[in-house]
KOLSE-793171 format. One line per field, with one value per residue: z, x, y of N, C-alpha, C in turn; residue number from 1; residue in three letters. Coordinates in nm, 4 decimals, padded with zeros to 6 digits. Last residue first. Layout:
<rs>
nzz	Z/...
nxx	X/...
nyy	Y/...
cazz	Z/...
caxx	X/...
cayy	Y/...
czz	Z/...
cxx	X/...
cyy	Y/...
i	NUM/...
aa	ALA/...
</rs>
This chain:
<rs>
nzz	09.6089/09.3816/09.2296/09.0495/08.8702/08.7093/08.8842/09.2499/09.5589/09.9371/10.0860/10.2504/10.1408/09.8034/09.8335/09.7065/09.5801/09.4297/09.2285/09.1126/08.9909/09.1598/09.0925/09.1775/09.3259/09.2724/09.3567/09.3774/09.4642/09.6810/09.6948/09.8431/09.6318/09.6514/09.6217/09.4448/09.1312/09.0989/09.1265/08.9431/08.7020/08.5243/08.1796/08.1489/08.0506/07.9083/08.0091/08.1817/07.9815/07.7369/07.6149/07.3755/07.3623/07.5763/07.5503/07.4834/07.4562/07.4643/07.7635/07.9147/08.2161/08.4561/08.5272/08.4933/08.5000/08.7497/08.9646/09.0998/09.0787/09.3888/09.5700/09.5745/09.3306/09.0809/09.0616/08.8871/08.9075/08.7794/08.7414/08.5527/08.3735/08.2323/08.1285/08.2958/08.2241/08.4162/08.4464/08.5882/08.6861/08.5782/08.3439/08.2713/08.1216/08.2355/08.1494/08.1745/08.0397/07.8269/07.8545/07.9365/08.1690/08.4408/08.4844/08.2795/08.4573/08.4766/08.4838/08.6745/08.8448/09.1113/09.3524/09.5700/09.5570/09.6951/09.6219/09.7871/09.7255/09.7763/09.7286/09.7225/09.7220/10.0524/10.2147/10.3963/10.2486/10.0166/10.1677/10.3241/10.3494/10.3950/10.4276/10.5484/10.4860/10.2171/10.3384/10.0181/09.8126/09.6935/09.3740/08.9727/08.8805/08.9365/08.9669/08.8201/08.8235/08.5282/08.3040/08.1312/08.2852/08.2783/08.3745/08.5444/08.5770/08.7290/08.5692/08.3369/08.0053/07.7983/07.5833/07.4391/07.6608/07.7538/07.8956/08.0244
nxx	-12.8091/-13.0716/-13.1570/-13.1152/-13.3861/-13.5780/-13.7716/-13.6415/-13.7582/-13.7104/-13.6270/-13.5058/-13.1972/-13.1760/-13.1639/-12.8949/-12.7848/-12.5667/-12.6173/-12.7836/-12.9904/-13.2376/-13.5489/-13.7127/-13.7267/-13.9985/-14.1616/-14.4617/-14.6086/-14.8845/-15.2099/-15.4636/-15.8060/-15.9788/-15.9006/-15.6769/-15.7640/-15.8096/-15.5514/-15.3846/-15.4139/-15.1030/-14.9951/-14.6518/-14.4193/-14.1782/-13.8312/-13.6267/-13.4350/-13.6126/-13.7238/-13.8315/-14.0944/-14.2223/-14.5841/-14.5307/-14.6282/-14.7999/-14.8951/-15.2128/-15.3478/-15.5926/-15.8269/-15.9056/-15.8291/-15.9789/-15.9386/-15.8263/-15.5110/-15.5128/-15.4042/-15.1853/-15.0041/-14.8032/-14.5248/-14.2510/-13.9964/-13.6991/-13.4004/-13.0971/-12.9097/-12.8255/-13.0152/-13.3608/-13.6776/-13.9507/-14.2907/-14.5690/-14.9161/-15.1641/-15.2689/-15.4153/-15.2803/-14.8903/-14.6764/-14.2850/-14.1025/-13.9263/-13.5430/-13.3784/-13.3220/-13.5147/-13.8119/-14.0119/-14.2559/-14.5861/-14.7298/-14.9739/-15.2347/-15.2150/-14.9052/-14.8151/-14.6402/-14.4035/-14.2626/-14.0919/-13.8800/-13.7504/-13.6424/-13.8943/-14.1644/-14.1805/-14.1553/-14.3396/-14.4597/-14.6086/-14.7051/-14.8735/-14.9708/-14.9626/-14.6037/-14.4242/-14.2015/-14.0860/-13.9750/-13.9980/-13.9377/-14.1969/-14.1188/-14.1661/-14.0996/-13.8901/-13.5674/-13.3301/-13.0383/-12.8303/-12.6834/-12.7275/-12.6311/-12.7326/-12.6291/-12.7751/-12.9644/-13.1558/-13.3396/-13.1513/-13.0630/-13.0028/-12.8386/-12.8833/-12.7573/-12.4135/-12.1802/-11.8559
nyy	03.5281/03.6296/03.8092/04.1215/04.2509/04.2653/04.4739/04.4956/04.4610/04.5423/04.2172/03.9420/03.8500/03.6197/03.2479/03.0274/02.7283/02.5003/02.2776/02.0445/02.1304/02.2252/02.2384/02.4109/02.6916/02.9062/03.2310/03.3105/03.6248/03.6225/03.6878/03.5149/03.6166/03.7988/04.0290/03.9743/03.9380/04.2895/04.3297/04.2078/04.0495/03.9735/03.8781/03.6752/03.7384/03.9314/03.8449/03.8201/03.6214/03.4456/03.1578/02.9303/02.7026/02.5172/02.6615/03.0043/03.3357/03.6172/03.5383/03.5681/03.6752/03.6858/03.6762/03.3441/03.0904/03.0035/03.0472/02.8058/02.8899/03.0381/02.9396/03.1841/03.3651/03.2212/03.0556/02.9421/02.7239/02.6381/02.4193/02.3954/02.3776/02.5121/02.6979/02.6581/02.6087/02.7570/02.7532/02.9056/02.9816/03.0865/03.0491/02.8872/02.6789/02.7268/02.5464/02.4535/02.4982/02.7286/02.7799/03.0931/03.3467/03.4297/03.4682/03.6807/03.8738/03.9792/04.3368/04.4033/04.5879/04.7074/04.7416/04.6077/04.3009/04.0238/03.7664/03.4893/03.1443/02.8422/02.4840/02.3205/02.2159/02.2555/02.5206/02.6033/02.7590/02.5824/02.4081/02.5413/02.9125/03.1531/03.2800/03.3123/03.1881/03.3048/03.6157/03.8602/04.1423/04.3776/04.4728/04.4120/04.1010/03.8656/03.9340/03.6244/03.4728/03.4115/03.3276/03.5330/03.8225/04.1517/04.4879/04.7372/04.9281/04.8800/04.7637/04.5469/04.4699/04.2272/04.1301/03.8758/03.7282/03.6679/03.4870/03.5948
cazz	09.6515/09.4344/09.3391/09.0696/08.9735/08.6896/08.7768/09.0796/09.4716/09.7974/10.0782/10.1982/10.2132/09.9035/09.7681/09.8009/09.5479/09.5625/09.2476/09.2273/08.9437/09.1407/09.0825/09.1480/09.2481/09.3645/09.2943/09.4331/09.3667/09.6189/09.5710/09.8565/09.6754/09.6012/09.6956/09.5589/09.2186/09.0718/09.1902/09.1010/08.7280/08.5901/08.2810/08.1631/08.0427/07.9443/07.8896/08.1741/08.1366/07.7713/07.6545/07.4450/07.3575/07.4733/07.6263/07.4134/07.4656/07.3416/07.7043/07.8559/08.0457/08.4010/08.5686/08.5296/08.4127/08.5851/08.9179/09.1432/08.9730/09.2542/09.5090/09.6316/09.4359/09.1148/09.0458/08.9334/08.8829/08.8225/08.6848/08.6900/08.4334/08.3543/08.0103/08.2082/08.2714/08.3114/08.4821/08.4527/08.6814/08.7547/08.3507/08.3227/08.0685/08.2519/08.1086/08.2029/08.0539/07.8846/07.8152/07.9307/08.0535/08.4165/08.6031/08.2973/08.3433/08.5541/08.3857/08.6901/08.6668/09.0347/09.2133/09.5883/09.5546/09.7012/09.6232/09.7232/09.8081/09.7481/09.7749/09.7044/09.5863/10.0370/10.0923/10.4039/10.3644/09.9665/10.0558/10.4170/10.2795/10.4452/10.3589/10.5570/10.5575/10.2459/10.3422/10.1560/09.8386/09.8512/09.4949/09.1370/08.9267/08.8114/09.0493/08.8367/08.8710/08.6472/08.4186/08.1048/08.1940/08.3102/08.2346/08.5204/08.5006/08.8399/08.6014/08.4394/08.1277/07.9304/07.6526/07.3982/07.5783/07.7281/07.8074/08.0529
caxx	-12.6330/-12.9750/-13.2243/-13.0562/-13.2661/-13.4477/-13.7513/-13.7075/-13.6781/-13.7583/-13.6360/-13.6518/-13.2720/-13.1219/-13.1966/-12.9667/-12.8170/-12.5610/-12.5779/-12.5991/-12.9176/-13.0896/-13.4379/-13.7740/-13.6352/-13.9505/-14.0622/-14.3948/-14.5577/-14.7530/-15.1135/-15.3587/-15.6906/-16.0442/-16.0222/-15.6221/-15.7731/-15.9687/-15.6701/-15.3662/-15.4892/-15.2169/-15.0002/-14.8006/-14.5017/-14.2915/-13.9148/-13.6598/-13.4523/-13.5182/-13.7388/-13.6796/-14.0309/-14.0988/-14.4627/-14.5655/-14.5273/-14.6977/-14.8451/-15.0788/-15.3455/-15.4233/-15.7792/-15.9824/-15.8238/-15.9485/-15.9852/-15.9473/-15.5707/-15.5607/-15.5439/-15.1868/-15.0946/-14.8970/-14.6161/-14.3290/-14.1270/-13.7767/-13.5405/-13.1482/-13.0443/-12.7253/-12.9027/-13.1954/-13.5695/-13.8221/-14.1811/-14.5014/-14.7808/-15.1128/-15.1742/-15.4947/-15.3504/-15.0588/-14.6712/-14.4493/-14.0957/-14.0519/-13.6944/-13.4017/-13.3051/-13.4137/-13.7082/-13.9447/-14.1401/-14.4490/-14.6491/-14.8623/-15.1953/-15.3126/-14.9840/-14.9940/-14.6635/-14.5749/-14.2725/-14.1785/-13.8960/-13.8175/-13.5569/-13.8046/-14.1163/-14.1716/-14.0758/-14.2298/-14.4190/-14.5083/-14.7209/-14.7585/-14.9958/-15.0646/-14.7529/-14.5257/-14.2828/-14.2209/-13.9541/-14.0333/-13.9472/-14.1661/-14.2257/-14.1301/-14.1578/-13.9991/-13.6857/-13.4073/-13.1798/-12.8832/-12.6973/-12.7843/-12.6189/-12.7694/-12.6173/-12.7123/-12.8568/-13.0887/-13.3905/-13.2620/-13.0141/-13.0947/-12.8247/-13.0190/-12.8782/-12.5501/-12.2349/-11.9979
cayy	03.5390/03.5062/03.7807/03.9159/04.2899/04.2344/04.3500/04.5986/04.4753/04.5543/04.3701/04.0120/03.8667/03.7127/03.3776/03.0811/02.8460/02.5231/02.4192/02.0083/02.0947/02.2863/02.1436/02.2874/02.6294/02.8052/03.1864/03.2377/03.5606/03.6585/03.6844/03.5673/03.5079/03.6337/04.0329/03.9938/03.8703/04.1522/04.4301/04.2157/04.2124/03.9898/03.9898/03.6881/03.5656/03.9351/03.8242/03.9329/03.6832/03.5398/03.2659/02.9635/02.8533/02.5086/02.5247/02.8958/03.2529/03.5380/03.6893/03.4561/03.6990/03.6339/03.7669/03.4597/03.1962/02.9405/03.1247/02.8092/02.8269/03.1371/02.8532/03.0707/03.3101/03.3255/03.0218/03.0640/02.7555/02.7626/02.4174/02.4677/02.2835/02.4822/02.5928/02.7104/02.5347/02.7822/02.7153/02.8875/02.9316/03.1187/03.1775/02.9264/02.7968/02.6487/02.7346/02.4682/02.4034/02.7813/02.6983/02.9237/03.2856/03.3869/03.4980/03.5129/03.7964/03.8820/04.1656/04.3676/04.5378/04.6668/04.7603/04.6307/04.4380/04.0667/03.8871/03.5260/03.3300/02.9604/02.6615/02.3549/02.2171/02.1093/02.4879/02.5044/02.7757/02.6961/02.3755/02.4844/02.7741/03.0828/03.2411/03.3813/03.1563/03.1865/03.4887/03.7937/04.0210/04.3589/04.4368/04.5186/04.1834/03.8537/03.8905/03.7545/03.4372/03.4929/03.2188/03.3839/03.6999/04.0110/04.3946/04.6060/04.9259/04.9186/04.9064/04.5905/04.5160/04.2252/04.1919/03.9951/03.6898/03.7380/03.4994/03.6035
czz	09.5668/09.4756/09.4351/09.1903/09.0134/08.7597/08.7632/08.9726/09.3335/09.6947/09.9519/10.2198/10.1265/10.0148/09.8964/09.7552/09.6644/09.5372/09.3959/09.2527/08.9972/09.0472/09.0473/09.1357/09.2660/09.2440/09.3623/09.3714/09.3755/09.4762/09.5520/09.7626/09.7653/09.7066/09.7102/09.6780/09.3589/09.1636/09.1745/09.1549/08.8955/08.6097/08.3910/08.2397/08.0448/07.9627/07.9637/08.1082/08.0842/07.9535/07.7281/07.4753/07.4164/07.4007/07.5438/07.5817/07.5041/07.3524/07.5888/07.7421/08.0143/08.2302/08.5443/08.5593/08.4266/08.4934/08.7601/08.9762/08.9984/09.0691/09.4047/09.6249/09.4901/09.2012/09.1167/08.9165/08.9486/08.7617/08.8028/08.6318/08.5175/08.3939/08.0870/08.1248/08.2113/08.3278/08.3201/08.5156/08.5852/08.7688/08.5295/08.3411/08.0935/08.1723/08.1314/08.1939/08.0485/07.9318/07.8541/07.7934/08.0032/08.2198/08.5395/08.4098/08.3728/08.4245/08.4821/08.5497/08.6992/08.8955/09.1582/09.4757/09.5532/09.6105/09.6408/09.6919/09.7376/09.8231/09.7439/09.7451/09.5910/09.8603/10.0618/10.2877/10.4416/10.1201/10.0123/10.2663/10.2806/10.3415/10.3868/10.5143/10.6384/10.3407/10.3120/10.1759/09.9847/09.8007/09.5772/09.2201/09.0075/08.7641/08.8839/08.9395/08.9150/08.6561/08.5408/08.2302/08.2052/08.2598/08.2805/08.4035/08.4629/08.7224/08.6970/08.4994/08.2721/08.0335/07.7297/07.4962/07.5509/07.6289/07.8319/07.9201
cxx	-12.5070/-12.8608/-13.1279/-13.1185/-13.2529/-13.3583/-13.6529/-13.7168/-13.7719/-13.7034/-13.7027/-13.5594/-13.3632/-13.2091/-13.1256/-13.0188/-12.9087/-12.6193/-12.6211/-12.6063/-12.7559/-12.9916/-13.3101/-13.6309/-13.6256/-13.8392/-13.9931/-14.2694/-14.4408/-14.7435/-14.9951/-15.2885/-15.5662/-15.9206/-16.0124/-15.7946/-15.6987/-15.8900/-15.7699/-15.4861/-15.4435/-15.2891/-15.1388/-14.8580/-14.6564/-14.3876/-14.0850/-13.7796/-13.5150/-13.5320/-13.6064/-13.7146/-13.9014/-14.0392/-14.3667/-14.5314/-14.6273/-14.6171/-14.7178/-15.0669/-15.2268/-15.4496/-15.5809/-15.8907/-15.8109/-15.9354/-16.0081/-15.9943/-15.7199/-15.5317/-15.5667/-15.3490/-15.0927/-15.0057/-14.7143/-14.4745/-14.1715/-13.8958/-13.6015/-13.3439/-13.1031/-12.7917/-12.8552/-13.1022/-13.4389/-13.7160/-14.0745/-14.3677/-14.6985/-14.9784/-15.1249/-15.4175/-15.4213/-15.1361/-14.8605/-14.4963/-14.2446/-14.0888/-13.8086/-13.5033/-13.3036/-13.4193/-13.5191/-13.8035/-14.0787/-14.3713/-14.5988/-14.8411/-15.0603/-15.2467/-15.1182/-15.0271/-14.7862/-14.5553/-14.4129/-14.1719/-13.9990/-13.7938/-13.6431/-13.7391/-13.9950/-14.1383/-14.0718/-14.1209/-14.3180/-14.3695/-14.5618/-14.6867/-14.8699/-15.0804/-14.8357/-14.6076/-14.3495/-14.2626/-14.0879/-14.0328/-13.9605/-14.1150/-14.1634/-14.1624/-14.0921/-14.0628/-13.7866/-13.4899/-13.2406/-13.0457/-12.7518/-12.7960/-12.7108/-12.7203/-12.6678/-12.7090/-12.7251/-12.9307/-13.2518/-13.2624/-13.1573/-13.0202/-12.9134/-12.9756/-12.9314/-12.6101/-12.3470/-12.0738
cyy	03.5048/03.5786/03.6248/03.9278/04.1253/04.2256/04.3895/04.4749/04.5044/04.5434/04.3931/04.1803/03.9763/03.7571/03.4849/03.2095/02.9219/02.7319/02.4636/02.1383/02.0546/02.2744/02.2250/02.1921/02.5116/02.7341/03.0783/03.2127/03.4648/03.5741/03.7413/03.5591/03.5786/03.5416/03.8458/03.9799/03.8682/04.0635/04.3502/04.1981/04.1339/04.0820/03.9359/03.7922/03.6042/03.7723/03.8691/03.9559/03.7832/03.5802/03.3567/03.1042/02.8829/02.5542/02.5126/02.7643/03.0913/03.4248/03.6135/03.5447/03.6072/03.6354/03.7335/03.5720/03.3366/03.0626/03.0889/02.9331/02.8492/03.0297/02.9430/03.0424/03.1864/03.3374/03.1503/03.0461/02.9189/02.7136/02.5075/02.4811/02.2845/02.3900/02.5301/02.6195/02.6095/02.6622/02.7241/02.8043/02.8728/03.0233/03.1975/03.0358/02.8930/02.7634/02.6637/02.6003/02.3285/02.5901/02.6944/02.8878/03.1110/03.3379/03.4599/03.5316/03.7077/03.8160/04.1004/04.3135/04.5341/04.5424/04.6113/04.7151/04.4496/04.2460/03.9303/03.6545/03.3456/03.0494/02.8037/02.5030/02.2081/02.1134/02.3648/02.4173/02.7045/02.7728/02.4624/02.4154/02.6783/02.9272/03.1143/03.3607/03.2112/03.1429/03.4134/03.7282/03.9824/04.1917/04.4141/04.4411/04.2751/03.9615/03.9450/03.7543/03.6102/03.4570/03.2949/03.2833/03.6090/03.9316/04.2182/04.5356/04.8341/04.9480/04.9738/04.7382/04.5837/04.3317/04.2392/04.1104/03.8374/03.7342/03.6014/03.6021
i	164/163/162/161/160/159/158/157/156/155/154/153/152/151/150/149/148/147/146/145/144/143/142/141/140/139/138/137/136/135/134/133/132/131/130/129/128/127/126/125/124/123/122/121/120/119/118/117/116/115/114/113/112/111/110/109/108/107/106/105/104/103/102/101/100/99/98/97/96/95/94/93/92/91/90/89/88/87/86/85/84/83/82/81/80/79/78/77/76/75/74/73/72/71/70/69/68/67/66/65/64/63/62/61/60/59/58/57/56/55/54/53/52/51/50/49/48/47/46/45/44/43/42/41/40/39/38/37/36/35/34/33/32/31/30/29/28/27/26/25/24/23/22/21/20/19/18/17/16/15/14/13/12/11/10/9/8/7/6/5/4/3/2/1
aa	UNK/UNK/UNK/UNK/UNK/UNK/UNK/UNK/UNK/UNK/UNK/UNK/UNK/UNK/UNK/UNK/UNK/UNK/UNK/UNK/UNK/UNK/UNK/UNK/UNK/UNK/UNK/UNK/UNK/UNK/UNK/UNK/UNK/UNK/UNK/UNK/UNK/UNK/UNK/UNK/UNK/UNK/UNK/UNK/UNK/UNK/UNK/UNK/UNK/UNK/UNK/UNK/UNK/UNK/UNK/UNK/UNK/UNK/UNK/UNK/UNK/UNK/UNK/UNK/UNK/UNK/UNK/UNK/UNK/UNK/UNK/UNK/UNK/UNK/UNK/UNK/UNK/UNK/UNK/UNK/UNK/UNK/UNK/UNK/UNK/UNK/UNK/UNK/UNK/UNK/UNK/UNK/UNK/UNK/UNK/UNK/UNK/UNK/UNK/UNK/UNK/UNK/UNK/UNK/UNK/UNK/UNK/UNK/UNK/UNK/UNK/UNK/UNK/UNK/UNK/UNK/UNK/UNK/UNK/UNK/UNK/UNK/UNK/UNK/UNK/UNK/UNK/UNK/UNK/UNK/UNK/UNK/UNK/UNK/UNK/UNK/UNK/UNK/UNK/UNK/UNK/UNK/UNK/UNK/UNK/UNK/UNK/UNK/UNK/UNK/UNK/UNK/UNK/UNK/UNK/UNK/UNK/UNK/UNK/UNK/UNK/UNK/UNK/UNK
</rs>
């Protein structure tokens, strides 16, 4: 098992490089719950989401990689791994609309080599939850042949693997 920076999460786990995190505390939940057929029907790809009802969140990098996409507006990022497994995370749903507004971009770059676990960006929940619905979409844009499934909705902790 390789490890990056040894990454261990709240549950005391050690992470390797090839693990799919959850981004955040929070309620994970099937996508097809969400009011948008976009993410609901998984037309990106293999998703899950998380919701929590803290105010001020970080969302970290779900996995160890390459920062691929990283918008400036701070409502979605994408990682590509060493395996080639390509992750988007994307923050609400129309919450780009907000340009900006209520997302911070947290030291990191397009093409940065980031860590599992790494801080990306903080939100304010609490400003845009009145505006928007705001899970947090985690979609796996390209498998790479890997045959990957998430786990069932429950609660989970940053860091904790979120894949079977």
């Amino acid at each position: 098992m390789n490890i990056l920076k040894m990454f261990q999460n709240k549950n005391r786990e050690i992470i390797s490089e090839n693990e799919i995190v959850s981004v955040m505390d929070g309620e994970l939940i099937d996508v097809a719950e969400l009011n948008d057929p976009t993410f609901s029907q998984k037309l990106m790809g293999e998703s899950v989401a998380i919701r929590t009802e803290e105010n001020q969140v970080t969302i970290c990098s779900p996995a160890a990689g390459v920062i691929e996409a990283l918008f400036p507006t701070g409502h979605a990022f994408g990682v590509r791994m060493k395996n080639g497994i390509e992750i988007l995370v994307h923050i609400g749903i129309d919450s780009v609309e907000a340009e900006g507004d209520g997302f911070e971009l947290l030291n990191k770059k397009q093409g940065d080599d980031v860590q599992v676990g790494e801080p990306i960006v903080k939100v304010d929940f609490g400003k845009l939850r009145g505006l928007y619905e705001m899970p947090v979409i985690i979609i796996l844009t390209n498998t790479n042949g890997h045959n990957i499934s998430f786990i069932d909705p429950s609660k989970v902790a940053l860091g904790q693997k979120i894949v079977k």
